[in-house]
ChimeraX commands (.cxc) that place a marker at each C-alpha (Angstrom):
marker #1 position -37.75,170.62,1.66 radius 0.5
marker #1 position -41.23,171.76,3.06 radius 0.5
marker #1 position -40.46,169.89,6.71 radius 0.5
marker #1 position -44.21,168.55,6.18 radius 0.5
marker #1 position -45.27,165.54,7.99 radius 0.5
marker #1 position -45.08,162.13,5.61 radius 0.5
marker #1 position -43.09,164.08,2.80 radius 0.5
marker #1 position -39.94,161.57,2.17 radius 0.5
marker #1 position -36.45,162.76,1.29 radius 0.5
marker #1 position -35.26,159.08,-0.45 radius 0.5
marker #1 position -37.77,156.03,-1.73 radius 0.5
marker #1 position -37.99,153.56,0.39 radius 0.5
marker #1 position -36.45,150.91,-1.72 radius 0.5
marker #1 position -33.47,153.02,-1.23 radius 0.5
marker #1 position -33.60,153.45,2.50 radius 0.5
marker #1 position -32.18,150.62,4.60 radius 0.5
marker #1 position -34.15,149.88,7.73 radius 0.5
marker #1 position -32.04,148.97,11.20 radius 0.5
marker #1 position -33.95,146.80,13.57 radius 0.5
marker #1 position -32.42,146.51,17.28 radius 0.5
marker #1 position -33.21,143.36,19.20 radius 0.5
marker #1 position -32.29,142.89,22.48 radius 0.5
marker #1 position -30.78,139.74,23.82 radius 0.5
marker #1 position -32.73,137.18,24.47 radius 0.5
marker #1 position -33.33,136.29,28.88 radius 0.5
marker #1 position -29.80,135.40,30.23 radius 0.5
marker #1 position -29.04,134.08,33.84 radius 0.5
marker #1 position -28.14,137.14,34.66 radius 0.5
marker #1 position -31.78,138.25,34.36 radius 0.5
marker #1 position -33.11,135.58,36.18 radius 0.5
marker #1 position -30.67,136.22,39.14 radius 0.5
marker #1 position -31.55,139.85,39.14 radius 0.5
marker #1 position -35.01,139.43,39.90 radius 0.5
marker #1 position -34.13,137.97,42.92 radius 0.5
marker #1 position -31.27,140.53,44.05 radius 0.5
marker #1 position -31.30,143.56,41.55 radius 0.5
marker #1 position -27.52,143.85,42.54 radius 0.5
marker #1 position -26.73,140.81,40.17 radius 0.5
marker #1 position -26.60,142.65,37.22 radius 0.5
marker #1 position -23.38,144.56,38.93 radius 0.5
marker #1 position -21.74,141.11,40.05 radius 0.5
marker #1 position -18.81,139.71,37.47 radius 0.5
marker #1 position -20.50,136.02,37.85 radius 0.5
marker #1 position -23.14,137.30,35.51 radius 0.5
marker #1 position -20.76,139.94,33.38 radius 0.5
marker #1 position -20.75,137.25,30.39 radius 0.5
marker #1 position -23.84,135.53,31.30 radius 0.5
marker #1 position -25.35,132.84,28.64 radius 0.5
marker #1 position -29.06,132.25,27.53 radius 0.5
marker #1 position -31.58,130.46,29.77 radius 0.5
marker #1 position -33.90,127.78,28.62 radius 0.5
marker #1 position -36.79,130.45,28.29 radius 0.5
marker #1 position -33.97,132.53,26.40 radius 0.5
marker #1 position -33.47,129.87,23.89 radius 0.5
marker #1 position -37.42,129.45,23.14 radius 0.5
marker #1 position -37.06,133.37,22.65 radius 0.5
marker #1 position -35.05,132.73,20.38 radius 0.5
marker #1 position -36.71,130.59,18.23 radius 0.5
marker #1 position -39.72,132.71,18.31 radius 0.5
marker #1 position -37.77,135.48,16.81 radius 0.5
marker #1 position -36.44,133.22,14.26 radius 0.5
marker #1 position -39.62,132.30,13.08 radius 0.5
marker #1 position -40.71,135.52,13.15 radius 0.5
marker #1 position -37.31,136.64,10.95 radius 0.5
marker #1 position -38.50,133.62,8.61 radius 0.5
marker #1 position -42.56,134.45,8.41 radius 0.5
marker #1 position -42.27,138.67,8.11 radius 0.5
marker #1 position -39.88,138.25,4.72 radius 0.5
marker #1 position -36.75,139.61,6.92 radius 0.5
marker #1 position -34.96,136.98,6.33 radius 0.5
marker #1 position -34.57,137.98,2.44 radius 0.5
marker #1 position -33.81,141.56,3.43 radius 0.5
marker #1 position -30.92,141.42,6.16 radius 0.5
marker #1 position -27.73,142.73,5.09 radius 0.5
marker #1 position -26.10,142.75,8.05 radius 0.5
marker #1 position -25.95,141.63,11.47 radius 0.5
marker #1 position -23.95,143.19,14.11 radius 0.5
marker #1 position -23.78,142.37,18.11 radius 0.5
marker #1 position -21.77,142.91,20.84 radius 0.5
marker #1 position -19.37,140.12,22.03 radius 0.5
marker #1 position -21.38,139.35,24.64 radius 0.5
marker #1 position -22.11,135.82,24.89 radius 0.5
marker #1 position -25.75,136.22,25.37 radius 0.5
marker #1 position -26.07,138.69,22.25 radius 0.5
marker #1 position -24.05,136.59,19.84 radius 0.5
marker #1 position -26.28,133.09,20.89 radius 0.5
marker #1 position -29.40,135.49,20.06 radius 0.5
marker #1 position -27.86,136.99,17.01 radius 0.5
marker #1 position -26.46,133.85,15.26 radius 0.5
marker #1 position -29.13,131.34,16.28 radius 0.5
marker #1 position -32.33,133.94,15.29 radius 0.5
marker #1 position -30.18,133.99,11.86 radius 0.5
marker #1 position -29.78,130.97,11.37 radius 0.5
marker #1 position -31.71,130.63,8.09 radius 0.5
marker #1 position -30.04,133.45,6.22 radius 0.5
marker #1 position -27.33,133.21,4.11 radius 0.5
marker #1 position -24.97,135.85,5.73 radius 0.5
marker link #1:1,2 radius 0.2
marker link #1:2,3 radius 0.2
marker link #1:3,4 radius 0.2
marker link #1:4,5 radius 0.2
marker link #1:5,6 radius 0.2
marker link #1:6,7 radius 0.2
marker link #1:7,8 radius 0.2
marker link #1:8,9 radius 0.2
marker link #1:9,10 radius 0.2
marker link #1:10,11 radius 0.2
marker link #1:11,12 radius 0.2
marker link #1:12,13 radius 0.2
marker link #1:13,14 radius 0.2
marker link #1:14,15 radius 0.2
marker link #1:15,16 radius 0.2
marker link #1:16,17 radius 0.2
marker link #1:17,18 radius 0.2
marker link #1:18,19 radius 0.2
marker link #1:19,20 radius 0.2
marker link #1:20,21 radius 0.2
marker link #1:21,22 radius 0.2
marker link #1:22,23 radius 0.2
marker link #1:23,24 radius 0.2
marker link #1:24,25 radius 0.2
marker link #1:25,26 radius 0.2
marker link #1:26,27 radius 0.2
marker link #1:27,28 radius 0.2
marker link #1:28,29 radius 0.2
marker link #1:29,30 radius 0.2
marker link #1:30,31 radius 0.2
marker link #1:31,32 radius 0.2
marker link #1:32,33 radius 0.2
marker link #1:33,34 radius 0.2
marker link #1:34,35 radius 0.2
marker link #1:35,36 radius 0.2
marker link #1:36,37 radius 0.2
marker link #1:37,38 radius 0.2
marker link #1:38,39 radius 0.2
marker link #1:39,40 radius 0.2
marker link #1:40,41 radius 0.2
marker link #1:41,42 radius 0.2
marker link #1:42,43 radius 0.2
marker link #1:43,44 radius 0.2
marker link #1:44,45 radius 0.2
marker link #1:45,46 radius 0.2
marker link #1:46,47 radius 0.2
marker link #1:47,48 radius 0.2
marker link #1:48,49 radius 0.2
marker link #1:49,50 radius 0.2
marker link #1:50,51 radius 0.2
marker link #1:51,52 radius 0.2
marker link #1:52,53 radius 0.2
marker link #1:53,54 radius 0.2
marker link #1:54,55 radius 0.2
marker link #1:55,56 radius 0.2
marker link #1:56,57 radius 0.2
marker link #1:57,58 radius 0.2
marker link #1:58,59 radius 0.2
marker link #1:59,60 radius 0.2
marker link #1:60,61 radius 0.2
marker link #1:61,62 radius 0.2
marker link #1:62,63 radius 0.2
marker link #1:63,64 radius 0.2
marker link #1:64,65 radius 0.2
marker link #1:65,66 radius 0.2
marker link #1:66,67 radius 0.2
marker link #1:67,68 radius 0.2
marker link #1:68,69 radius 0.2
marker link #1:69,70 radius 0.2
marker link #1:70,71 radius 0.2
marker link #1:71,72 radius 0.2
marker link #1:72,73 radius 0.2
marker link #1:73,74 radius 0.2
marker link #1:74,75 radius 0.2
marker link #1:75,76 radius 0.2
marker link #1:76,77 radius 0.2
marker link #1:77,78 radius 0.2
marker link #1:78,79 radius 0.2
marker link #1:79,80 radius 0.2
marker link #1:80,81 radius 0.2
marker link #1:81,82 radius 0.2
marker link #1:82,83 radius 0.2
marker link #1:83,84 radius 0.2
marker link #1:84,85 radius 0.2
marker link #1:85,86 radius 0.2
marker link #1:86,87 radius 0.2
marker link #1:87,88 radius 0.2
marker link #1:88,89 radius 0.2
marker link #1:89,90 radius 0.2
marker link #1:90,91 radius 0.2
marker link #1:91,92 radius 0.2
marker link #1:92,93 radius 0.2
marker link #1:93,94 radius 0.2
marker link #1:94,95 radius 0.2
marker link #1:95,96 radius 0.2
marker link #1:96,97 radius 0.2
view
């Protein structure tokens, strides 16, 4: 291997891509920019998705629907979080996982 830029080890059909999304906006982030502390208290420790959060959402599921990702996810993991698993289960929605 020449360590050149662009020179690829593996085709890219046989790569798999990871794609990290962060949760959607929680209460927890709506509290916090009012008192930055928030994000420390245990009131907000398992903190669900705002209404803003939920439009989020669905803007990344149509955006998982309209890029062709939809065909191509193998996999989804997330944290048990309740915020993370409302974004990851309602942005997949569509797929057949």
């Amino acid at each position: 291997m020449d360590g050149s830029r662009g020179s690829i080890m593996f085709p890219l059909r046989q790569c798999k891509i990871l794609h990290l999304v962060r949760h959607a906006q929680g209460i927890h982030n709506v509290a916090a920019e009012k008192d930055h502390s928030a994000y420390l208290s245990e009131k907000y420790f398992d903190a669900h998705l705002t209404s803003l959060g939920w439009n989020q959402v669905d803007n990344l599921r149509r955006h998982v629907i309209s890029s062709g990702l939809a065909k191509k996810i193998d996999l989804v993991i997330t944290s048990p979080l309740l915020r993370t698993m409302q974004t990851a289960v309602e942005s997949s929605v569509v797929m057949d996982l």
